[in-house]
ZAVODREN-48383 format. One record per residue: residue in one letter; x, y, z of N, C-alpha, C, O in turn. Coordinates in steps of 0.1 Angstrom, whole numbers, padded with zeros to 4 digits, always signed. Layout:
N
aXYZXYZXYZXYZ/...
//
This chain:
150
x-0912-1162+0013-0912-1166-0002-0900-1177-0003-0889-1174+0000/x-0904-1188-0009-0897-1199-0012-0887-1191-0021-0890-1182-0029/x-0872-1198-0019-0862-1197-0030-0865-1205-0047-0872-1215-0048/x-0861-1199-0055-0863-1213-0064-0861-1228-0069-0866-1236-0076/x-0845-1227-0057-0837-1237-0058-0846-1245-0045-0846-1257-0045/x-0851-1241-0039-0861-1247-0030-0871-1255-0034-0872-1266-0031/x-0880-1246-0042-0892-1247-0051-0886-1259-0058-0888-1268-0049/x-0880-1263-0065-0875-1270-0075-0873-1286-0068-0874-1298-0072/x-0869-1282-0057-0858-1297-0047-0872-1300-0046-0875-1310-0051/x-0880-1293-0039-0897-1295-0035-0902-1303-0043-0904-1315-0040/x-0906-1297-0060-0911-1309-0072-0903-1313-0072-0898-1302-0071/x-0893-1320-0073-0885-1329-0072-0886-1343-0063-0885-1355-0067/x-0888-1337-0050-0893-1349-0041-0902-1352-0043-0903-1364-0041/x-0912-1346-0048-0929-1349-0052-0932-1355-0064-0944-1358-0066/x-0921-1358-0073-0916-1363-0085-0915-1377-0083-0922-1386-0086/x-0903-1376-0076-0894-1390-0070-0905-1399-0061-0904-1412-0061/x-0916-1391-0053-0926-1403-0046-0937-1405-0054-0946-1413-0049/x-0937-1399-0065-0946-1405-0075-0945-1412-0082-0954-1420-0085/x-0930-1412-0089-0926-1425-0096-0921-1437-0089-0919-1448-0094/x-0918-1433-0080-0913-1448-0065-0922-1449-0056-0918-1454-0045/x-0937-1446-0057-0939-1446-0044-0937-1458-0033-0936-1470-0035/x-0936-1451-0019-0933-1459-0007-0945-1466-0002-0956-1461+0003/x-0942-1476-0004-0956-1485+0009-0966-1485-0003-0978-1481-0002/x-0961-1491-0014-0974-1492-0024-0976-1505-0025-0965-1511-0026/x-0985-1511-0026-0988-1525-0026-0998-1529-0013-1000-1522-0002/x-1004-1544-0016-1016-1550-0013-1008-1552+0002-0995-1553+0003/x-1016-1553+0012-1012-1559+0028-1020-1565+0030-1031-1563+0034/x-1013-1579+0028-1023-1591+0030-1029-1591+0046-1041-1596+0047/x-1024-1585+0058-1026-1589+0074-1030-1573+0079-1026-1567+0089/x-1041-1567+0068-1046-1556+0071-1059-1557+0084-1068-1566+0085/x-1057-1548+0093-1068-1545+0100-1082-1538+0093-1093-1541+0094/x-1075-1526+0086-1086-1516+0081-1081-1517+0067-1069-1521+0064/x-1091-1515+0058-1092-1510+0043-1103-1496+0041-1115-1495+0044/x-1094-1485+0034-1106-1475+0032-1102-1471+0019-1091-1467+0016/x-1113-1472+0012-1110-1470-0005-1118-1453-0002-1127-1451+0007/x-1114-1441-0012-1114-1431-0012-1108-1427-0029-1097-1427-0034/x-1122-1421-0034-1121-1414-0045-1120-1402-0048-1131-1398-0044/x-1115-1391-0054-1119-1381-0058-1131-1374-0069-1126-1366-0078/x-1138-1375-0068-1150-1375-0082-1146-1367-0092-1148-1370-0104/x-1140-1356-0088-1139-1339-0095-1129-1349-0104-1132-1353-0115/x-1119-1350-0096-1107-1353-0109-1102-1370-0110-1093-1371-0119/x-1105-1381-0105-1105-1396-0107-1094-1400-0098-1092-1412-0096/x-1088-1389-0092-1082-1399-0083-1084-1407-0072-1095-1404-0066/x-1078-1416-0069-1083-1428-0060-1073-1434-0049-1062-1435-0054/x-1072-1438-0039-1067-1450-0036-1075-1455-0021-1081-1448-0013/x-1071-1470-0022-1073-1480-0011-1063-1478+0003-1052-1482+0000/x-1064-1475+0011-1053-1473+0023-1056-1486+0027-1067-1490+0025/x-1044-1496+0035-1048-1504+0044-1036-1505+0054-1024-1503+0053/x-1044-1508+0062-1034-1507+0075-1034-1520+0088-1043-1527+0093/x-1026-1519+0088-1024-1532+0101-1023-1526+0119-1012-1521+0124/x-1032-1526+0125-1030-1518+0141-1027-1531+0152-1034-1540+0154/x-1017-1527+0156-1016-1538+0169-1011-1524+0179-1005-1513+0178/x-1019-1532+0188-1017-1520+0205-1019-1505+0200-1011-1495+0201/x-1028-1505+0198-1029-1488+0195-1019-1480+0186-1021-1468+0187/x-1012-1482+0180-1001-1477+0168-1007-1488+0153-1015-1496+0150/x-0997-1480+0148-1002-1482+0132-0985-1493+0129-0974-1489+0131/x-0988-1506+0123-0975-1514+0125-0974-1511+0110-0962-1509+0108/x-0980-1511+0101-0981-1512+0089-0988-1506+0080-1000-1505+0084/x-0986-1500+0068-0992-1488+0063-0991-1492+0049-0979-1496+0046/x-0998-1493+0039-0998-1497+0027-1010-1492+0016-1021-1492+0021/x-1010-1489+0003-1020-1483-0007-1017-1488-0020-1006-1492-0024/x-1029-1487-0024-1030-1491-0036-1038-1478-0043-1049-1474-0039/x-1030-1472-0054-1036-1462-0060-1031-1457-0069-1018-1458-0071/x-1042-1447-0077-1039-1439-0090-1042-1425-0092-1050-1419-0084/x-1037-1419-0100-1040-1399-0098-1029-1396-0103-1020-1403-0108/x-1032-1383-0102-1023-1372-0099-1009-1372-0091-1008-1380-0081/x-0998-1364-0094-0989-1367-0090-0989-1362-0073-0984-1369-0063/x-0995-1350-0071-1000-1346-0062-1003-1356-0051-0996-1357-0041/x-1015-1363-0053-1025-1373-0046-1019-1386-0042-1022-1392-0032/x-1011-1388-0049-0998-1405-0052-0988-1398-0043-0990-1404-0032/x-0979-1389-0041-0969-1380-0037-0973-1386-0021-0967-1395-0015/x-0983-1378-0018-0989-1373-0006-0993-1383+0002-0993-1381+0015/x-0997-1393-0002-1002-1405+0004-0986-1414+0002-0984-1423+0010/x-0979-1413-0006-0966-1426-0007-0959-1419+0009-0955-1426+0019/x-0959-1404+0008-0948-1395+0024-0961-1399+0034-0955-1403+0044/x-0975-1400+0037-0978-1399+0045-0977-1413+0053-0975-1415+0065/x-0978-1422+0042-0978-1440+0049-0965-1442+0056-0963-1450+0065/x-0952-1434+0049-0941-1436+0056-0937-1429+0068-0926-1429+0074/x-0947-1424+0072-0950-1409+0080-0955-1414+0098-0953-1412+0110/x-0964-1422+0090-0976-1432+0100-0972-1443+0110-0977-1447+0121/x-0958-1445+0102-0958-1461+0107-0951-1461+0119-0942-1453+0120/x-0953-1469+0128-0950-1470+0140-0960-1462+0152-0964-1466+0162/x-0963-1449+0146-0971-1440+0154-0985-1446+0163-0991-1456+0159/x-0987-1440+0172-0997-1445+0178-1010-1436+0173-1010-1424+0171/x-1023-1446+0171-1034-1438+0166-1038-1422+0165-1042-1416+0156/x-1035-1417+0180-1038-1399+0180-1027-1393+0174-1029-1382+0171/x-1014-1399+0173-1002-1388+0166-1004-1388+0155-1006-1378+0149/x-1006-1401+0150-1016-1401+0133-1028-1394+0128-1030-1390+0117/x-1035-1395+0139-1050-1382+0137-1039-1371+0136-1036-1367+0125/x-1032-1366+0147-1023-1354+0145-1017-1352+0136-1017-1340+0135/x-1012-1356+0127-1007-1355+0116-1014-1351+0104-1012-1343+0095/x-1026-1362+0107-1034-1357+0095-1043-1344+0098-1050-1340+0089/x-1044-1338+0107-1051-1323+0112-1039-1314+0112-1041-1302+0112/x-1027-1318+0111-1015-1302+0108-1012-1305+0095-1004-1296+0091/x-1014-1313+0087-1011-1315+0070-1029-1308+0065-1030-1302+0055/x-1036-1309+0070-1051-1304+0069-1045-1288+0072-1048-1279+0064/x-1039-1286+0081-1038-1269+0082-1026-1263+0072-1025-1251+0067/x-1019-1271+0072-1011-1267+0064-1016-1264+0053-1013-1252+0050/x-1027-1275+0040-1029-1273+0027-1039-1261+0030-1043-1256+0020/x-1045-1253+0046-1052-1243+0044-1044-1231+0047-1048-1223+0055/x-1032-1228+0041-1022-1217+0045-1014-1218+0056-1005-1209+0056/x-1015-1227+0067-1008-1225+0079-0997-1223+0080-0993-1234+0085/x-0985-1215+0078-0975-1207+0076-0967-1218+0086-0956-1223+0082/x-0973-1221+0097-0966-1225+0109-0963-1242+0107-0953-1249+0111/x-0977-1243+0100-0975-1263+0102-0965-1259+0086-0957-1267+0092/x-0960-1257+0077-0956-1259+0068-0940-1259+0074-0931-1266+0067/x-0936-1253+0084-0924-1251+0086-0922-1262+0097-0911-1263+0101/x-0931-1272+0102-0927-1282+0111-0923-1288+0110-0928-1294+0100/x-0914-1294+0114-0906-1304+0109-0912-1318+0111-0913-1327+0103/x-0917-1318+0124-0925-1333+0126-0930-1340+0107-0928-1352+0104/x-0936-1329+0096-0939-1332+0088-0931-1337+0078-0936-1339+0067/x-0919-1340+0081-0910-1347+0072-0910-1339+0059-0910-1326+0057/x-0911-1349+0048-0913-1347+0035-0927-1338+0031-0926-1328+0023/x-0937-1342+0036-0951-1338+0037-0946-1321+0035-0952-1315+0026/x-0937-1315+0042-0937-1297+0041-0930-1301+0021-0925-1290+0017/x-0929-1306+0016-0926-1303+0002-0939-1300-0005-0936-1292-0014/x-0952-1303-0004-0967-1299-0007-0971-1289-0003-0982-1286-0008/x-0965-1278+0008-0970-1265+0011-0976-1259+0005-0987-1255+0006/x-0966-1257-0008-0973-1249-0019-0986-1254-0027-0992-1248-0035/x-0987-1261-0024-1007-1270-0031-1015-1260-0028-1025-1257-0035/x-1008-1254-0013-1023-1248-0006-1026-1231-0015-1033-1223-0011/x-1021-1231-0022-1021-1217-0031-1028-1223-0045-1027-1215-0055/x-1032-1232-0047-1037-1240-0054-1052-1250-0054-1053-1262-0056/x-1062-1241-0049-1070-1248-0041-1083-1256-0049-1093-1261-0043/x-1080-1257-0059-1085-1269-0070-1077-1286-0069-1082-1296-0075/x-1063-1284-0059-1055-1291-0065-1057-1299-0047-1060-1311-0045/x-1056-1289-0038-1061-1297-0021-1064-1304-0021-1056-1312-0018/x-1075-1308-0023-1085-1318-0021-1076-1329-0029-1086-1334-0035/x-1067-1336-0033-1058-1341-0043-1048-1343-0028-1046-1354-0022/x-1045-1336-0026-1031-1337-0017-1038-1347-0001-1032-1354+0007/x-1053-1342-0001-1060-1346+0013-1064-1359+0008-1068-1366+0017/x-1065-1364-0003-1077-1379-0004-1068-1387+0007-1075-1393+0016/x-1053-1389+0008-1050-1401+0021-1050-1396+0032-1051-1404+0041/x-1049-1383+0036-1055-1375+0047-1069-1385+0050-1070-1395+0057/x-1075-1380+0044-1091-1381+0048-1092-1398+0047-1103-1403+0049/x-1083-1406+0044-1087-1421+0041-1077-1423+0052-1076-1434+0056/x-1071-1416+0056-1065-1423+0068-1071-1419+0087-1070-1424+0097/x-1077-1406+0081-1090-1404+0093-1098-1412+0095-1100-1416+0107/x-1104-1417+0084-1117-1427+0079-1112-1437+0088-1117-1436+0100/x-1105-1444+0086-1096-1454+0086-1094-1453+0106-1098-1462+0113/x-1089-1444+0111-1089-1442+0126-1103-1444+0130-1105-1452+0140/x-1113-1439+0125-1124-1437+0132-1132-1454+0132-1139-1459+0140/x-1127-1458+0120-1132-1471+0118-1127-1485+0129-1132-1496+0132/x-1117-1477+0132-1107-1483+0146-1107-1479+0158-1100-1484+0166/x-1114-1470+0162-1116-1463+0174-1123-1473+0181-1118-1478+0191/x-1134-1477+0178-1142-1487+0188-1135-1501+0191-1138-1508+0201/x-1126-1505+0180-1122-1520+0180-1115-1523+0187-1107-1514+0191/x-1113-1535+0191-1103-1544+0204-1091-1537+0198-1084-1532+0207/x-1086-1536+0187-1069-1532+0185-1062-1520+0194-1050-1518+0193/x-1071-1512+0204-1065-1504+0211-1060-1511+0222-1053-1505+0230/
//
């Protein structure tokens, strides 16, 4: 059980990357673009990314929602960068276990900021919100798997 002075620092950071988010804006020298909506509730954004040699050089979004959805994707793009394509699949499959209770991925540190959304997963109307740059940044790998950038 989270303290509440925990709980609190947690919305807090999830606050702070909603009203600042990181890596927000157009990338003109994108490799991939994957636009990704939520229907249920309107949130949206465009991921784009720049890959040279098999890593992610550049990470950048354009988007709107929920504080949740904006949060999640501003820590994940800062999360990405530098990484090479499968640590970035990895990431987005232990943030995927995490929002499904994983006790274990919430306490990882690899997850940086990302462990401040743990608690979403007790909220499962709200998941699918915290996953739209998850799932647009999968999209986004898979759409690059076959191409010369590896």
């Amino acid at each position: 059980m989270e303290t509440p002075q925990l709980s609190s620092l947690y919305q807090q950071l999830i606050l702070e990357h909603y009203r600042s988010p990181r890596n927000k804006g157009d990338l003109p020298d994108k490799t991939v673009e994957i636009h990704m909506r939520n229907p249920s509730c309107g949130d949206e954004i465009r991921l784009q990314l720049r890959i040279e040699d098999g890593r992610i050089a550049e990470a950048k979004f354009v988007g709107s929602g929920c504080s949740i959805s904006q949060a999640a994707v501003s820590m994940m793009t800062g999360l990405i960068k530098g990484r090479a394509l499968d640590e970035a699949d990895a990431l987005a499959e232990r943030f995927k276990e995490m929002m499904h209770g994983d006790e274990a991925a919430a306490k990882d540190r690899s997850m940086g900021d990302l462990r401040a959304l743990a608690g979403v997963s007790k909220f499962p109307v709200r998941v699918k919100c915290a996953l739209l740059g998850f799932d647009a940044l999968q999209e986004a790998l898979k759409q690059t798997a076959g191409g010369e950038e590896h």
